[in-house]
N, C-alpha and C positions, 0 to 999 in steps of 0.2 A: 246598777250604775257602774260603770267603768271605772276604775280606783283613779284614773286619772283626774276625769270630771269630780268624783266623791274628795278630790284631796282639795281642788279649787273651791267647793262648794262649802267644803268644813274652813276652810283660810275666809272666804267671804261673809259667814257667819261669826267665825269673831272680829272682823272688822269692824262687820259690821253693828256688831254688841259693843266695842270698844268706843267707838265716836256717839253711838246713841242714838241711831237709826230707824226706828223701829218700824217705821213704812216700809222704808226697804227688806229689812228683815221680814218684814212679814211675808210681803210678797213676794220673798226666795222661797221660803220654806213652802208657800203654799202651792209652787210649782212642782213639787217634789213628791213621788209617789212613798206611800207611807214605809214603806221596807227600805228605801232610801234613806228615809228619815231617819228610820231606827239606826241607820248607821253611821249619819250624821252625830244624832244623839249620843253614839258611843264611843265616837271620838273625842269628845268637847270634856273640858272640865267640866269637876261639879259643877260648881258657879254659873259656866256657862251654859252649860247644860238645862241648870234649872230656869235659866233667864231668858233661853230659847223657845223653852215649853212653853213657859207663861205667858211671853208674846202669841203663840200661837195658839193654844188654848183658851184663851180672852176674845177671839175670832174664828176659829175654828175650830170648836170641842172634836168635831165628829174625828179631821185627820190627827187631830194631834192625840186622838186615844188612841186610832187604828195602831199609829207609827210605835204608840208607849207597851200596846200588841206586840208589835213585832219585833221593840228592843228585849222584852222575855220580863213574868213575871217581878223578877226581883228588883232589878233595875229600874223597871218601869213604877213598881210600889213605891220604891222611894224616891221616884220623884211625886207621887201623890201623898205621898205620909204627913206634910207638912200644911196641906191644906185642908182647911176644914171641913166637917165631915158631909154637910148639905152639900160642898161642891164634889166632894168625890162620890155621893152617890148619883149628883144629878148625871157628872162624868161617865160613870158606870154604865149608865143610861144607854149609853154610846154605843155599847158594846154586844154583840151575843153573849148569851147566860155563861158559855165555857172559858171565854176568854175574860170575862168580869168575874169570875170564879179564880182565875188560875192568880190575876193581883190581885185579889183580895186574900187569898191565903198566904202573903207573902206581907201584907199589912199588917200593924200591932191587933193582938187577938179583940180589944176590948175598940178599937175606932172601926175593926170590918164589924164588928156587931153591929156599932151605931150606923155604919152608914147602909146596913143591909134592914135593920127597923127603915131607916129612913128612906130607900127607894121606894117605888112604885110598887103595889101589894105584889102583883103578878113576876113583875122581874125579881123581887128581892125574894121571895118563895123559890123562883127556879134556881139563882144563885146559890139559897141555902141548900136546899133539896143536894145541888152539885158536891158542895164540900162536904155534906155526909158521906162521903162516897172517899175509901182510902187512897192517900196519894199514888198516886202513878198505875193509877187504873181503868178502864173503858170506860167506867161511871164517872169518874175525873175530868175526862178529859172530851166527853160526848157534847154534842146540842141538842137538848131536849126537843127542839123544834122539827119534829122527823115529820114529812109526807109521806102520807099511806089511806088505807079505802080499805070498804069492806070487801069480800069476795063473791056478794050476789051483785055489784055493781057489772053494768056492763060499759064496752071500752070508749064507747060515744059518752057514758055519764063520768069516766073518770076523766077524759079529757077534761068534761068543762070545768070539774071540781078541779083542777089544775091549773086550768088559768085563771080561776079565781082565788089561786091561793095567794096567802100572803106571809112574810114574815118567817118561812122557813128558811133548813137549809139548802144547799144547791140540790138542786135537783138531778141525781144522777140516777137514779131508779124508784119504781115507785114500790111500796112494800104495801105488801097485802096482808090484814088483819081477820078473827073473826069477830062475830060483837063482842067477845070480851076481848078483843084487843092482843088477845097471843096471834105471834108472829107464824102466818103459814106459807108464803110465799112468796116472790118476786118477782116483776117484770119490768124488763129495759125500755126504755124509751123509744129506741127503735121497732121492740117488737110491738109496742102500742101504738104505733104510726102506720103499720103497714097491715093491719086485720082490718076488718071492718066495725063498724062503729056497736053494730049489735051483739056484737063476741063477748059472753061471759068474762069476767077475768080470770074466773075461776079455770075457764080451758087452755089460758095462754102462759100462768104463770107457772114457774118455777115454783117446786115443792123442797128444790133441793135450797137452801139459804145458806151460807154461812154468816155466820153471826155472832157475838162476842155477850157474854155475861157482864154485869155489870162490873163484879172482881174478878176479870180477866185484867192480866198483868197487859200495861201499855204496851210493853217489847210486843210480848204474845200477839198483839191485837195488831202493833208494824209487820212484823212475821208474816202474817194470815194472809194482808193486804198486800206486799209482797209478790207470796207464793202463787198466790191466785187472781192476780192484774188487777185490782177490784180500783173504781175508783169511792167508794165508799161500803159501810160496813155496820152494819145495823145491831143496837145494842140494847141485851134484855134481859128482866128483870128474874129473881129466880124463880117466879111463875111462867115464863114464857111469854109476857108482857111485854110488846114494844116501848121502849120509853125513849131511845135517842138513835141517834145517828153520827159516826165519826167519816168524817173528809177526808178525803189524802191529803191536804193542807196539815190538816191534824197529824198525819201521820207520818208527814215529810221533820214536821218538829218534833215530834218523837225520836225518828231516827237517828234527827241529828243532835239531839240532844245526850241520846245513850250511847250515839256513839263519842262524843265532845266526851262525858264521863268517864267512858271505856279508856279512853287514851290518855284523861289526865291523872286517872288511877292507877294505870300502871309507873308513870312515872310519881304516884305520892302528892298530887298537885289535889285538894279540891275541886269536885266538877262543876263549882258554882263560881270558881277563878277566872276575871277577864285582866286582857290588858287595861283596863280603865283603873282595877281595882285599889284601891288604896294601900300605901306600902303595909302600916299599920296591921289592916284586915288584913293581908298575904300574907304577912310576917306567921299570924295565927295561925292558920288554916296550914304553913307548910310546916310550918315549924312540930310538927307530932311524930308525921314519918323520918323526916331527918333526923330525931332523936332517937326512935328506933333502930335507922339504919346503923347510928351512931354505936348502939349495942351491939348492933349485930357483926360490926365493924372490928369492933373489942376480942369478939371470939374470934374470928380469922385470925387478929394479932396474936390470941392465946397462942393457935396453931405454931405459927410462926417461933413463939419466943419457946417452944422444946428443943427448937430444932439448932438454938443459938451457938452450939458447940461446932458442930459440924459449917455452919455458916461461917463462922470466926477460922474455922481454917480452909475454907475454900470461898471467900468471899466470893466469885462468878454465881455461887447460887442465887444471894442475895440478887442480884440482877437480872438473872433469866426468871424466878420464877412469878413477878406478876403477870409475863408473858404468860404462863399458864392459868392461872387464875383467869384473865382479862379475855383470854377466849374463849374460855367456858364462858361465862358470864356472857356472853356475845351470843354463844352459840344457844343456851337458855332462852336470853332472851327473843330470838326469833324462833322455835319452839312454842313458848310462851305465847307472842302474837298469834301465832296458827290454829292452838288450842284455844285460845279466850275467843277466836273470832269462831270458830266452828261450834264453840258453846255455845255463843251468843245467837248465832243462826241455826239451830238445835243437831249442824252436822253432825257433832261426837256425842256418842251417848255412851250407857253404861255398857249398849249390846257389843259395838265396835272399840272399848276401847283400850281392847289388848292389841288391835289391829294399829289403832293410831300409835301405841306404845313401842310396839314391833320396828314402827316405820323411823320413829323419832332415835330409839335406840342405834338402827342401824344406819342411819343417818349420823350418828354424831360418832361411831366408830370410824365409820367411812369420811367423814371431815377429818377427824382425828388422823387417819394414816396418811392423810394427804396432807395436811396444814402441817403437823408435828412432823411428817419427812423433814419438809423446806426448810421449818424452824429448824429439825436438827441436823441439817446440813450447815446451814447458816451459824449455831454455836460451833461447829465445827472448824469450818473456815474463821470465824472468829476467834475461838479461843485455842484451837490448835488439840483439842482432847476429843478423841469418835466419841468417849462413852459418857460425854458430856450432852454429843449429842443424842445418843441412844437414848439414855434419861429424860430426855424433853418431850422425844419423841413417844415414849411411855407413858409419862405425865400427860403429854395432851390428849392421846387414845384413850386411857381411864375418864379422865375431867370431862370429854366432850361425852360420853357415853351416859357420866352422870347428868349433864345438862341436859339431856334428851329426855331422862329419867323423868329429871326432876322437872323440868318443863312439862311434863307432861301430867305425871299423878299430884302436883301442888295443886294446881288452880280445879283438878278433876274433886282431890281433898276436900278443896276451900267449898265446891259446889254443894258436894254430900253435906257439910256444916251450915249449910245457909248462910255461907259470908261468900259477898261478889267475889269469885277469882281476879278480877282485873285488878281488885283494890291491895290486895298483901303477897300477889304470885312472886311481883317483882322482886321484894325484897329480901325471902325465902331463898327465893332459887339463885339467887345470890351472894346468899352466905352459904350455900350449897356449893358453888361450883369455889368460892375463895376456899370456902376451909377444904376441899376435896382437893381441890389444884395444888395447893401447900401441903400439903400434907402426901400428897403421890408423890409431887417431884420432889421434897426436902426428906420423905421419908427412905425414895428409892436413891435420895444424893447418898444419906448415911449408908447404907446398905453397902454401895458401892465407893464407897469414903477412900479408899485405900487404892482404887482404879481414876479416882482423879486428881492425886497430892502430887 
């Protein structure tokens, strides 16, 4: 929806919630396609928020589940947390098994129980079946509901069994099984349309599949589908057992989900932070890393407070040098960006990454000689001493070299340990290039103490 249209449709919702309209409420929201909704939804206050659903939801379970879909697990759970649990299973109802899986695991542990006893035998089994399956994984995040055939079928008998099917997911390929059900091939849709009806399957299909485990990591499973155009991506058990199937729908939330993550862990934010979210809950959630930073803050000052004698009689130090600090930290952090994205799309690996190191290093020399000239022509003209500028000029060639470094081998670190580089590169290589920066340019001020009194 065009933000223009989405700003007038959010203003006519609480209007129309304020005077008490509920016909007309209803029949805005029901003109609205559900991923509209959800962003609807996510502009509205709580209050209103919940007062929007439950008009719509008292009329229209099926869109106002789809829309509780697409405002994302967490959000969506609580707006069902509050109701009882026979509606939130009939609610469920609503839903594919993946997506009635992904809120319910964001529900309190002990009401998804009741309300997964309480659906429908069949759907409340695939639900459970899904949340056995560890977060953020192929098994996760799959639809059990896969089409697929045997392989002594021929292409006139798989036809018909296709359009007699029901209840799956989209149909983008069909997957060939044998009787026990391991996954032996594939064939396109197109190439099923264009043989003859009497064609084995067995002679048309694809032996080559790619295909994801069930604890294949979700990134891993975006990656694949990715790399190789697919528009869906077949998922299997560790027998070799067909059991589901992921959508590029699936895998569009994925990406955009890891990447929402990626970027608000580098800056220390929670990846589960919206603008909607309550001061309260933010206050939580940011309040850990600023504390940290706060530490890590303390040591740069350590640096700083050796250097007090020498600053006390040349006060210009004090002045120029968070210049040097502040572009290190600059030049890190894009660095930083480069590697955490080429991790995350598996470009840097272990084999390549003296080569990346090489590149980042001589990159922040070669910053360094050009940014730290200007800078140290600029204290020069300014403060009237060359070796005031030459000093800066030093300072910034060291500092940027280190941010290259350290941009580089932290988040590589953080990887080798099993903690996400995105989530702690930032703040490392930040008290990296402060305490490096201070300490190059306050250490080479003293050195040369007596060349700028």
């Amino acid at each position: 929806m065009p933000p223009r249209r989405l700003d007038v449709v959010i203003d006519s919702v609480r209007r129309l919630l304020r005077i008490g309209a509920t016909a007309n409420l209803l029949n805005l929201l029901q003109k609205q396609h559900p991923a509209d909704l959800a962003q609807v939804f996510g502009e509205l206050a709580e209050r209103d928020r919940l007062a929007a659903f439950s008009v719509l939801v008292e009329r229209s379970s099926r869109l106002a589940m789809e829309a509780l879909s697409e405002l994302g697990p967490e959000p969506g759970a609580a707006l069902l947390a509050n109701r009882p649990a026979e509606e939130i299973a009939r609610l469920m109802q609503e839903l594919p098994s993946d997506d009635a899986a992904a809120l319910l695991d964001y529900l309190p542990e002990e009401l998804a129980n009741t309300v997964i006893d309480l659906m429908r035998r069949k759907e409340g089994a695939e639900v459970e079946s899904l949340l056995e399956y560890e977060e953020n994984t192929a098994g996760r995040i799959m639809n059990p509901h896969v089409f697929a055939l045997t392989e002594d079928l021929t292409v006139g008998e798989a036809i018909s069994e296709l359009q007699r099917a029901r209840d799956v997911e989209m149909v983008f390929y069909l997957y060939v099984v044998d009787p026990r059900r391991h996954l032996v091939g594939v064939v396109s849709l197109r190439r099923l349309l264009l043989v003859s009806p009497e064609t084995p399957l067995k002679r048309i299909m694809s032996a080559d599949v790619t295909s994801a485990r069930v604890d294949t990591d979700q990134e891993e499973v975006a990656q694949q589908v990715a790399s190789y155009n697919l528009l869906a991506m077949p998922v299997v058990d560790h027998d070799s057992k067909l059991v589901g199937v992921i959508t590029v729908d699936d895998v569009i939330d994925v990406i955009k989900d890891e990447a929402t993550e990626d970027i608000y862990r580098l800056a220390g934010v929670s990846g589960d932070e919206r603008v909607s979210t309550p001061v309260r809950s933010a206050l939580k959630k940011r309040m850990l890393w600023l504390g940290v930073n706060l530490v890590m803050a303390f040591i740069a000052s350590a640096v700083v407070a050796l250097f007090r004698e020498q600053i006390s009689k040349v006060a210009v130090l004090a002045a120029l040098m968070p210049i040097v600090a502040g572009m290190g930290g600059n030049a890190g952090t894009q660095t930083l960006a480069v590697v955490v994205r080429g991790l995350a799309l598996g470009e840097l690996t272990w084999a390549n990454t003296w080569k990346a190191l090489l590149k980042e290093v001589t990159m922040g020399v070669g910053n360094g000689l050009v940014i730290g000239s200007v800078a140290g022509v600029c204290a020069w003209l300014l403060f009237g001493n060359p070796w005031l500028g030459i000093i800066l000029l030093m300072a910034m060639v060291v500092n940027m070299l280190v941010a290259g470094a350290a941009g580089t081998l932290i988040p590589l670190g953080l990887k080798a340990l099993k903690i996400d580089p995105a989530l702690a590169s930032s703040i490392f290589i930040t008290t990296f290039t402060d305490v490096f920066g201070f300490l190059t340019f306050l250490g080479l001020g003293a050195i040369f103490l007596d060349r700028l009194l």
